[in-house]
C-alpha positions, 0 to 999 in steps of 0.5 A: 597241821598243829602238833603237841610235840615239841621241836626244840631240836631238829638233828640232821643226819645225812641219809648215806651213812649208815653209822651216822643213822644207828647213832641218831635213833638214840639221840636226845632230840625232837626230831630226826631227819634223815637228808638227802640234800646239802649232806648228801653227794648227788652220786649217793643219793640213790643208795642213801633213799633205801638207807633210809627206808631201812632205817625208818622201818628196822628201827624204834625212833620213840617219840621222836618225829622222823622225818626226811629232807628231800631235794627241792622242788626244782631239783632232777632229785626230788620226785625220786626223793619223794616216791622211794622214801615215802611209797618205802617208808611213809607209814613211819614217816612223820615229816617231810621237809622241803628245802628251798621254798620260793614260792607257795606252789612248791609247797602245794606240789609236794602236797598233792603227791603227798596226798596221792601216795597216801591214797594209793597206799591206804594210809590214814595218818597225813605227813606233816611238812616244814618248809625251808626258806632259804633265798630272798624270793622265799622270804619275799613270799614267806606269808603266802607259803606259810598259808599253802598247805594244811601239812605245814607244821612249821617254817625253817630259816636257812641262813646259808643259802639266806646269805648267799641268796641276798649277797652278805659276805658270810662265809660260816652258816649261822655265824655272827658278823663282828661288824654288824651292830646286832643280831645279823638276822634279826629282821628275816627272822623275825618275818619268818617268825611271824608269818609262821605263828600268824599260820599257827606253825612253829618256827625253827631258826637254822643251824650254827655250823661252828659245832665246836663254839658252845658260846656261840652255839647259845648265844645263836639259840638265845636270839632265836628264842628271844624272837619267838623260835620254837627250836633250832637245828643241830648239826651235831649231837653236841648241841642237842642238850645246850639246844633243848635247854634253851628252848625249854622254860627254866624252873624260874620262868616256870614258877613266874608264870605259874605265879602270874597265872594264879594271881590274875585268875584271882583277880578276874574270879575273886576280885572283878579286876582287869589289872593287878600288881604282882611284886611291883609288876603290873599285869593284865590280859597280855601277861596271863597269855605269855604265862599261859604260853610259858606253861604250855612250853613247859608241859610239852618239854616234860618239866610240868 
């Protein structure tokens, strides 16, 4: 399910607080989801589904996605997850995203009751769905699950549960390991990545749990942009704004793939030339999609 709405920023916002909830409605980010799982003590889950049908239908969200994190599949949580939420609320509901993806038969379950629902309430806008790959079974199988589902709109790396799920003696989500020779989750990313543009879905890398460490924060959001991310989650409404900078074009990438466009359009209209220099730099075909690719980027972040 493509979408021209960008997911620079996906803000948690745990479903049992109220005050937590009137803050994000206001918030900078792409998308708001409202959780009722890691965030969520299981003896509050049930207050905070009908915190969140309030909230989904009482507020203006603006052009923010709204979306809510159900429990996983396999969980005692997620069927009334699902139906109280969505049979509450789907009408202003946009996303659901589904932590703990294994294999691609979770994805097609939460599916179908999607589509039940929809049928038995007489909606006529689908809900899109992000599937979180968190343990080394779902990253076995991320190829299949990004191909299970027409709603899928995007995959999302969970480097918390990733860490425990392969074993590595981490204990901060998202954090670097001073000890590794390199971007720690380089080659998980990278497969998520992948498998989710091969899909035609946008990639979202996980949080970094340290909120108060800006540096790292950017460093965190730079790797992941670096590997062909789409966004990133935030935990705290800090890190929006440093967040939505990253992954959006600055003014020069912008004005470089402008210039790179207009160049090589002249050379195929003007000129019958395959490649062409542009200030010591070769271009051809490839270099026109990643100017093309750029220029999108900055269209849906409001700066073309």
């Amino acid at each position: 399910m493509t979408t021209t709405q960008p997911r620079r920023t996906e803000l948690a916002v745990p479903g049992s607080n109220p005050k937590f909830i009137a803050k994000a409605v206001s918030a900078a980010a792409d998308l708001i989801f409202l959780d009722l799982e890691d965030s969520v003590a299981p003896d509050q889950r049930p207050q905070a589904r009908q915190l969140i049908v309030k909230a989904l239908n009482e507020n203006d969200w603006g052009r923010k996605l709204r979306a809510v994190r159900v429990n996983a599949t396999t969980s005692q949580w997620f069927y009334d997850d699902l139906i109280t939420v969505v049979e509450g609320a789907g009408h202003n509901l946009d996303v659901v995203i589904l932590p703990k993806v294994n294999l691609p038969g979770d994805v097609y379950m939460l599916d179908m009751l999607l589509s039940q629902i929809e049928m038995k309430l007489g909606f006529t806008r689908p809900i899109a769905i992000e599937a979180q790959i968190e343990s080394a079974q779902g990253m076995a199988n991320v190829e299949q699950i990004a191909t299970a589902s027409r709603r899928l709109a995007a995959l999302i790396f969970g480097p918390g549960d990733f860490a425990a799920s392969i074993g590595a003696p981490l204990l901060t989500i998202g954090g670097e390991a001073a000890e590794y020779p390199g971007h720690i989750w380089h080659a998980a990313l990278s497969r998520m990545v992948v498998a989710a543009k091969a899909a035609g879905l946008d990639a979202i890398d996980g949080p970094y749990g340290v909120y108060t460490d800006a540096q790292g924060l950017h460093k965190s959001a730079t790797q992941a942009r670096l590997l062909g991310c789409d966004g990133k989650w935030a935990i705290h409404p800090s890190q929006l704004e440093p967040i939505n900078m990253i992954f959006s074009p600055s003014d020069e990438e912008l004005a470089r793939a402008q210039q790179i466009h207009d160049r090589y359009t002249q050379a195929l209209d003007g000129e019958a030339r395959g490649a062409v220099t542009l200030n010591g730099d070769m271009i051809d075909a490839a270099s026109l999609k990643m100017a093309e690719r750029v220029l999108a980027k900055g269209r849906a972040a409001g700066k073309i």
